[in-house]
C-alpha positions as CSV (number, residue, x, y, z in Angstrom):
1,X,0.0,0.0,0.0
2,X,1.8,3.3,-0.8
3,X,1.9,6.2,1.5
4,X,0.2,9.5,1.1
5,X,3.0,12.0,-0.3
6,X,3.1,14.5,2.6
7,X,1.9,18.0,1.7
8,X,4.2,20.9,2.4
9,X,4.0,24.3,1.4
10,X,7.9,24.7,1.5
11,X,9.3,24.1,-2.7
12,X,13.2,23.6,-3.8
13,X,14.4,24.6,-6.7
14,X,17.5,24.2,-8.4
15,X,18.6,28.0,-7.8
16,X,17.7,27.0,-3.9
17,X,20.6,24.9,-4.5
18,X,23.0,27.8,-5.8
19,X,22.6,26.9,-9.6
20,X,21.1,29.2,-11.0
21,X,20.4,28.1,-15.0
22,X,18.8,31.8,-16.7
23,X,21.9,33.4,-15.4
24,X,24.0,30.8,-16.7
25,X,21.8,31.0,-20.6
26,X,22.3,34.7,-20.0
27,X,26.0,34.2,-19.6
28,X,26.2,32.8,-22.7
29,X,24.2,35.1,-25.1
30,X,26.7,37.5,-23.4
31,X,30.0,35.4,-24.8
32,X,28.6,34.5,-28.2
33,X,29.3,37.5,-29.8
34,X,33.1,37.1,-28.2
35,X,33.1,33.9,-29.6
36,X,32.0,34.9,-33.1
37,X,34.7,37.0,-33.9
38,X,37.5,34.0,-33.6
39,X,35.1,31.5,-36.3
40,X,36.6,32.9,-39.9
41,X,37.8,29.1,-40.6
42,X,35.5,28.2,-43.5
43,X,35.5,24.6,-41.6
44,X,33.2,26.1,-38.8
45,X,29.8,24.4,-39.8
46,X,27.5,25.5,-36.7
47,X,26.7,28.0,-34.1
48,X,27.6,28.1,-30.3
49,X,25.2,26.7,-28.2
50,X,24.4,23.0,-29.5
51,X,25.8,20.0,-28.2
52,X,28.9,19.9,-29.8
53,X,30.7,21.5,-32.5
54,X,31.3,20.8,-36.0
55,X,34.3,21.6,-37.9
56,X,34.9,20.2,-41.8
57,X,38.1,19.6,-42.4
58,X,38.1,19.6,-46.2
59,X,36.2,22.8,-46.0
60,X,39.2,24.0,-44.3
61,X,41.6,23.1,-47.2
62,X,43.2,20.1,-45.6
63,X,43.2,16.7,-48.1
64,X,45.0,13.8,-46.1
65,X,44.9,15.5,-42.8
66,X,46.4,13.9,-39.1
67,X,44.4,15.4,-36.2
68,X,46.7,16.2,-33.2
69,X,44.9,16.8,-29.9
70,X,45.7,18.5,-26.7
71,X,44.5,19.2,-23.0
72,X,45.5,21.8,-20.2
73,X,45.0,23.9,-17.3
74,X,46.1,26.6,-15.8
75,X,46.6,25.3,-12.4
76,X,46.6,27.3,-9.2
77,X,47.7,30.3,-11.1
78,X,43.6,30.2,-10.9
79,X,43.8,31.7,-7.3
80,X,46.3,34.7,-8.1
81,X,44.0,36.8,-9.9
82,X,42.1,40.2,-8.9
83,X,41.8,42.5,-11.9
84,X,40.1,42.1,-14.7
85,X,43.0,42.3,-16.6
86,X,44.7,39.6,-14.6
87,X,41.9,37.5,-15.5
88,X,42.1,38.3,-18.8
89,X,45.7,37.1,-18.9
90,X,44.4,33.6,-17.1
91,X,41.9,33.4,-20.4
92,X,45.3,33.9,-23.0
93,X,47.1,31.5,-20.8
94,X,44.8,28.9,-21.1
95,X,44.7,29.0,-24.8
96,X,48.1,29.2,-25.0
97,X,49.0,25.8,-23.1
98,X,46.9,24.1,-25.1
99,X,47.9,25.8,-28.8
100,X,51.5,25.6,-28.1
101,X,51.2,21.4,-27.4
102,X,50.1,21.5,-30.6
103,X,52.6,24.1,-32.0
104,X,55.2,21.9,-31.0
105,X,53.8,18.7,-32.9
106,X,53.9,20.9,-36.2
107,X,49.9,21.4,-36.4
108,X,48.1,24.3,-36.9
109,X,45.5,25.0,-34.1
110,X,41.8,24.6,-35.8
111,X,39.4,25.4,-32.7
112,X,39.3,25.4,-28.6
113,X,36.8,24.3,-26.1
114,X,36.5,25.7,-23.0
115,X,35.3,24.6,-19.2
116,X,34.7,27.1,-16.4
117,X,33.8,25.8,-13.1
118,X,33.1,27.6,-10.3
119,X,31.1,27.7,-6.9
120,X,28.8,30.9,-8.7
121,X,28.8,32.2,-11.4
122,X,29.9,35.9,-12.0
123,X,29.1,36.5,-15.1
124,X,31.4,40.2,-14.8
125,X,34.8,37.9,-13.8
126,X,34.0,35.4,-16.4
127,X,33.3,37.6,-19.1
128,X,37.4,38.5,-18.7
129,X,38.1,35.4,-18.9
130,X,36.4,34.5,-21.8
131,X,37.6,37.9,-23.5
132,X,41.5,36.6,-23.2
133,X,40.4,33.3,-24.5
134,X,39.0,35.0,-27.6
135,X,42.4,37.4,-27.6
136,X,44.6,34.5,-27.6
137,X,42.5,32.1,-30.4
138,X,42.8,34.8,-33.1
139,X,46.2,35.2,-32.4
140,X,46.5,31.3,-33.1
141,X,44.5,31.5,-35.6
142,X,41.7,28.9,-34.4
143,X,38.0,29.0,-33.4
144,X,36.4,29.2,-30.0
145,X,33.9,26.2,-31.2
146,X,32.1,26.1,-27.5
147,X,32.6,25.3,-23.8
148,X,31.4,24.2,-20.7
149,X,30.3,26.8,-17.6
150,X,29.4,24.6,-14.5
151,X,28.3,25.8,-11.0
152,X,28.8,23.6,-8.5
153,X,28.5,25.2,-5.3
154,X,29.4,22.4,-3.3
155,X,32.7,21.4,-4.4
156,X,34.2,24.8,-4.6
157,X,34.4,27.3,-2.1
158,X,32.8,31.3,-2.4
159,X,34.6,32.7,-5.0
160,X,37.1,30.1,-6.4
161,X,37.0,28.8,-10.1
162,X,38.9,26.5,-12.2
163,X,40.0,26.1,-15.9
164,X,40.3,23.6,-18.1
165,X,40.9,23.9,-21.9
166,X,40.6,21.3,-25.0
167,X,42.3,22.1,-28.4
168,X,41.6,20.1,-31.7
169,X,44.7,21.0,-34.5
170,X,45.9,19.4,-37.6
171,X,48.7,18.7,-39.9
172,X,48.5,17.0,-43.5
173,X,50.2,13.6,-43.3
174,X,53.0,14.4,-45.7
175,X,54.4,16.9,-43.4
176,X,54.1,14.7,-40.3
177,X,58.4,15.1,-39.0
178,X,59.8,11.8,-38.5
179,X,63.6,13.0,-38.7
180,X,65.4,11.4,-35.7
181,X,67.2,13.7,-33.6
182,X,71.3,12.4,-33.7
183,X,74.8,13.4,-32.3
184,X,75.5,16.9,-33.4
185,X,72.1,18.4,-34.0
186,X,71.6,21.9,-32.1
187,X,69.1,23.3,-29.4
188,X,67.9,26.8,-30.1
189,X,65.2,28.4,-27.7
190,X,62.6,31.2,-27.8
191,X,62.4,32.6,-24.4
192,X,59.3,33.1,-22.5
193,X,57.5,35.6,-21.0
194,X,57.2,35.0,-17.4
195,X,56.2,31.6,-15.4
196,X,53.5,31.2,-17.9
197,X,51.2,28.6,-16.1
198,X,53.5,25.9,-14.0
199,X,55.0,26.3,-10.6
200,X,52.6,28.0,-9.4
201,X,52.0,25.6,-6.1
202,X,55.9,26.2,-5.6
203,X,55.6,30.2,-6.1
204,X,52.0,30.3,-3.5
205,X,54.0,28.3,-0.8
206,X,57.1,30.5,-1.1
207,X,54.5,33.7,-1.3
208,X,52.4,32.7,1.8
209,X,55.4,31.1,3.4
210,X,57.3,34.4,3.9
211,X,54.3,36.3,4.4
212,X,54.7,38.3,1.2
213,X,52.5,41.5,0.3
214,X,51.3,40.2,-3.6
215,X,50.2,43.6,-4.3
216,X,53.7,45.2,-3.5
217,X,55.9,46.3,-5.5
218,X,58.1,43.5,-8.0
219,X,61.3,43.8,-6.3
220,X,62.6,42.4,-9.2
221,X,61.0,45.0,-12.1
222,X,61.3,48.7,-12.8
223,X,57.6,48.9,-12.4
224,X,53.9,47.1,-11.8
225,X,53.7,44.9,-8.8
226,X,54.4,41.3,-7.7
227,X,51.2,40.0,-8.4
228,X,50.9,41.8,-12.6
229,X,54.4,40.1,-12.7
230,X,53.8,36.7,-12.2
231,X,50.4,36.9,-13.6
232,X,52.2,37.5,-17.1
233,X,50.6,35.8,-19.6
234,X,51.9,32.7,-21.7
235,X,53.5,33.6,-24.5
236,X,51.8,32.2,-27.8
237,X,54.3,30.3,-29.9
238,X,52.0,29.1,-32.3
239,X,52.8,31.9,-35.5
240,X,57.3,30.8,-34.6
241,X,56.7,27.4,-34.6
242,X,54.9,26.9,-37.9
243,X,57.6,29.2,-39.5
244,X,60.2,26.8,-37.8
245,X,58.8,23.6,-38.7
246,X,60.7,23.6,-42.0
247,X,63.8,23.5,-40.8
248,X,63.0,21.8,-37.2
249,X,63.5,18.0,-36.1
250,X,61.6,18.4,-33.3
251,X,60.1,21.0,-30.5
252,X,59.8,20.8,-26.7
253,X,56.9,22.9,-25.1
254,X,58.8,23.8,-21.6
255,X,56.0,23.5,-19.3
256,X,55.4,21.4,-16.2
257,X,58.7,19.3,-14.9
258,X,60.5,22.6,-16.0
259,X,63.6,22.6,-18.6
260,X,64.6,18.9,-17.7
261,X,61.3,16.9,-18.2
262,X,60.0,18.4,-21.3
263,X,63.6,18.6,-23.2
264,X,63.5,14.6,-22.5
265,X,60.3,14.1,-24.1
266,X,61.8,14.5,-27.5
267,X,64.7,12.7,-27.1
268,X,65.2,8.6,-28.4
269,X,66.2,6.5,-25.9
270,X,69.8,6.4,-26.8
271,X,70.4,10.0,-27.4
272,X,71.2,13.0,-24.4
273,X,71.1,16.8,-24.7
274,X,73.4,19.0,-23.4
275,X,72.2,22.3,-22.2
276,X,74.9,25.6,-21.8
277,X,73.3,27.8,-19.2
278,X,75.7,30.2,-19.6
279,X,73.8,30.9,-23.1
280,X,71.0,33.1,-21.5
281,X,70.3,35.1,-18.7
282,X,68.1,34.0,-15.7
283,X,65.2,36.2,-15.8
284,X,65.1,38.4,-12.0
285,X,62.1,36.6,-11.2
286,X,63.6,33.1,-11.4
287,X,66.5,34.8,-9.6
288,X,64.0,36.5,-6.9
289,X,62.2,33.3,-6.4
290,X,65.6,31.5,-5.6
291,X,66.3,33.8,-3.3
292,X,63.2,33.3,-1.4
293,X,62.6,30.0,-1.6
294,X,66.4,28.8,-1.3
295,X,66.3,26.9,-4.7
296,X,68.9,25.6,-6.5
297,X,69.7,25.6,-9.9
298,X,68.5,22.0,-10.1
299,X,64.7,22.9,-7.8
300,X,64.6,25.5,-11.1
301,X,65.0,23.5,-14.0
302,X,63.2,20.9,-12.3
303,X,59.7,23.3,-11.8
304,X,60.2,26.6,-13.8
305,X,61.2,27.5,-17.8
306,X,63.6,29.2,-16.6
307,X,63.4,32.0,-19.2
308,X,62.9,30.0,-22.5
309,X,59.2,28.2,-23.5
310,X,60.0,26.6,-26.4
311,X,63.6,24.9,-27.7
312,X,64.2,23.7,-31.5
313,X,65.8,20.9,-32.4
314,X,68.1,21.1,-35.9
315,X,70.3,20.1,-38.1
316,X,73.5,22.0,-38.0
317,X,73.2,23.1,-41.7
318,X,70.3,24.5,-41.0
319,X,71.2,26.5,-37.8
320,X,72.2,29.5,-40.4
321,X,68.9,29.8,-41.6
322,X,67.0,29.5,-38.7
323,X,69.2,32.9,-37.5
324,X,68.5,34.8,-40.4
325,X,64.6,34.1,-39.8
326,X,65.1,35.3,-36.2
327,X,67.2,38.2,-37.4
328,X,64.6,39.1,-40.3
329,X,61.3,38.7,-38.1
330,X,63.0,40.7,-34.7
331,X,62.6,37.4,-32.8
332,X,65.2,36.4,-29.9
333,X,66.3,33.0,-31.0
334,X,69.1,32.0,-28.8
335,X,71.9,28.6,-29.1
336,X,71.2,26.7,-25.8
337,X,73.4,23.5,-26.5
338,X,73.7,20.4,-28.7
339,X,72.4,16.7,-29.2
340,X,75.1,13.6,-28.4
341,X,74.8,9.8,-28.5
342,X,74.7,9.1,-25.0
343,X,71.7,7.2,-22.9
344,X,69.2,8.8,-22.4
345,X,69.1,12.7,-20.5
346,X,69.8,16.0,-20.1
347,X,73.2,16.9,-18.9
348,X,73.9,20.8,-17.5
349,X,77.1,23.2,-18.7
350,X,78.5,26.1,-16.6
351,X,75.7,25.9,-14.0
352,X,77.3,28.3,-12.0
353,X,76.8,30.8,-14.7
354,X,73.3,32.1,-12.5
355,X,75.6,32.6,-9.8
356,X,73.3,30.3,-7.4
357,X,73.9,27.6,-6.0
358,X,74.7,24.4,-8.3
């Protein structure tokens, strides 16, 4: 026998809850238009809004194309930001993690998906998000094809957020590099523009271990504080590495694990790189945050880029012409070291060239 339903005049609803949907379908009538003005690829097929994305690749002039597919975050570096501008920046780095994965495998970025999560939405904050994810795909040339915005009040606390981005590129299968790297090949770097996204646990623990005032002046920088300065954006690498690609045997995206880790990842199991740190300058920051946090040379190449994002792997007859395209296009190129037949690893020159401790 079933029970009478008790009658209450008391109703829940899913705003009740802290979700609160018409703001949310509000929020993204506001971004459409943002996200409009990134879609010139004649393989966008659809609109934002439906269940997924379509993207033709013929339409977009590729005939035997190899999709290449990437994922990223932008970690804690989340928890930093005040400004609008500063959360602007979090929207370019985002894009940029993801873009530059893809950079380094040769392939052109083709669109980017998004996924906000927060306790509430503030649709204000979010919108300057958004704005630097739009900044950063035209500057890669690919599509914000959609996203996610989730509000789950329960899982994150008043006012914290998280980001997650998805990028979809490609590459026709002709031009797929499979030149392997061998003794006497040469390591070039671009440098990078700050801490772009990893460390960022390291750099909080120092920050809130020596009680340090964020919004101080950067003892390390003529101007702007301590916070502006290690919110920097990631630098986009996207437009250098598909000029390089004809003349590169391989690119390392320096993100997390620092210099040592990602330099590895493109090197066969019976070949070593050997890095000259005396070939650049540690950046102040990197230098600053040493100081602070008593790291070595080795806690810094281990976490942090240490001043360069991306390093080129080439052939030495073609280290001239990849100096006369960084001479021609005003772009800092620099000679960081060379490729030996060795087991594989990543051996360090002059490493007491930053004057701290080896």
């Amino acid at each position: 026998m079933a029970l009478p339903l008790e009658k209450t005049d008391i109703s829940t609803s899913y705003r009740d809850s802290g979700v609160d949907t018409l703001k949310g379908q509000k929020f993204v009538e506001r971004i459409t238009p943002l996200a409009k003005t990134t879609r010139s690829s004649s393989g966008i097929q659809d609109g934002l809004g439906g269940f997924g994305g379509l993207f033709d690749l013929a339409a977009a002039g590729f005939t035997d194309p190899v999709l290449v597919a990437a994922s990223d975050g932008v970690g804690s570096k989340v928890m930093l930001a005040r400004t609008p501008a500063q959360r602007h920046a979090l929207g370019i780095d985002l894009v940029a993690m993801c873009v530059n994965d893809l950079a380094a495998m040769g392939a052109q970025p083709l669109f980017f998906l998004d996924y906000y999560a927060c306790s509430t939405l503030e649709p204000d904050k979010a919108v300057n998000i958004i704005e630097g994810i739009k900044d950063a795909c035209l500057s890669s040339g690919c599509a914000l094809l959609g996203g996610e915005t989730a509000e789950m009040p329960g899982l994150y606390r008043t006012g914290h957020f998280d980001l997650a981005g998805f990028a979809v590129g490609a590459l026709e299968r002709k031009t797929l590099k499979n030149t392997p790297l061998k003794e006497g090949d040469l390591l070039f770097a671009l440098p990078s523009s700050g801490l772009h996204a990893n460390g960022f646990s390291l750099v909080r623990h120092i920050i809130d271990k020596h009680n340090i005032d964020l919004d101080a002046p950067a003892p390390f920088a003529e101007s702007g504080s301590l916070r502006d300065a290690l919110l920097t954006p990631t630098r986009l690498y996207v437009k250098e590495c598909l000029a390089l690609k004809q003349w590169s045997k391989g690119f390392a995206h320096i993100t997390g694990g620092g210099i040592s880790e990602n330099i590895q990842r493109i090197l066969p199991p019976d070949i070593s790189a050997h890095i000259d740190l005396s070939q650049w300058t540690l950046p102040p920051l990197y230098q600053w945050l040493a100081q602070q946090g008593h790291l070595s040379v080795k806690d810094l190449r281990a976490t942090f880029n240490c001043g360069i994002g991306m390093v080129i792997a080439v052939s030495p007859d073609h280290a001239d012409a990849l100096q006369h395209w960084s001479n021609t296009h005003t772009t800092p190129l620099f000679h960081i070291g060379h490729i030996a037949s060795d087991k594989k690893a990543v051996h360090y020159h002059n490493v007491n060239a930053w004057n701290l401790e080896a």
